[in-house]
N, C-alpha and C positions, 0 to 999 in steps of 0.2 A: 369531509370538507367539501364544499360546493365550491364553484366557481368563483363568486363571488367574495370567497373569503379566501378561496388563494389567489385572487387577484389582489387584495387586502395585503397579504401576504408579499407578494413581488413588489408591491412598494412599499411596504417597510425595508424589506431586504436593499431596494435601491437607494432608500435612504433621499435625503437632501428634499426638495420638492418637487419629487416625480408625481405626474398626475396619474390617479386611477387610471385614464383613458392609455397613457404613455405605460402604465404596469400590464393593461390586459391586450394593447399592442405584442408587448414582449412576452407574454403568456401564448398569444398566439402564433406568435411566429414559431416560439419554441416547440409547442405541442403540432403544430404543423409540420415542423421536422422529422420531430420522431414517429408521425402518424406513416408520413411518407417512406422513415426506414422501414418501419413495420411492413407496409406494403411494397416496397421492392426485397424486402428479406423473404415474406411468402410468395412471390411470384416467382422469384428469380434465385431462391437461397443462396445470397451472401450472405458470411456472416462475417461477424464483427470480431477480430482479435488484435489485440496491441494498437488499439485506432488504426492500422490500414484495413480495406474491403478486400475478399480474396474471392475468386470467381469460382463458381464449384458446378460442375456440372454442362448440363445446356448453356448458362450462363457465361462459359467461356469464352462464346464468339461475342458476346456484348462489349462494351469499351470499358473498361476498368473505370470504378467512381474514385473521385482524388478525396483524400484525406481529410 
């Protein structure tokens, strides 16, 4: 699946008349997210359990991410 068609995809799923442009808004932010965890997870190894962040390591003088 390309971009294109899971942007397709996000507005079908929002249903009603989302515009393409308002589907791959929300595709972006989304995927901007998780790119972000991605990379504070290998810089800093948090990981993820029970949706809170726990600090491991060097990462313990950083300030705790909220929820």
């Amino acid at each position: 699946m390309n971009k294109a068609e899971l942007i397709e995809q996000v507005q079908k799923t929002l249903g009603g008349e989302t515009s393409k442009r308002a589907a791959g808004d929300a595709l972006d932010a989304v995927l901007t997210c998780i790119a972000a965890y991605l990379v504070l997870k290998s810089t800093f190894g948090l990981r993820l359990m029970a949706g809170v962040m726990w600090d491991l390591g060097e990462a313990a003088s950083l300030p705790r991410l909220a929820r």
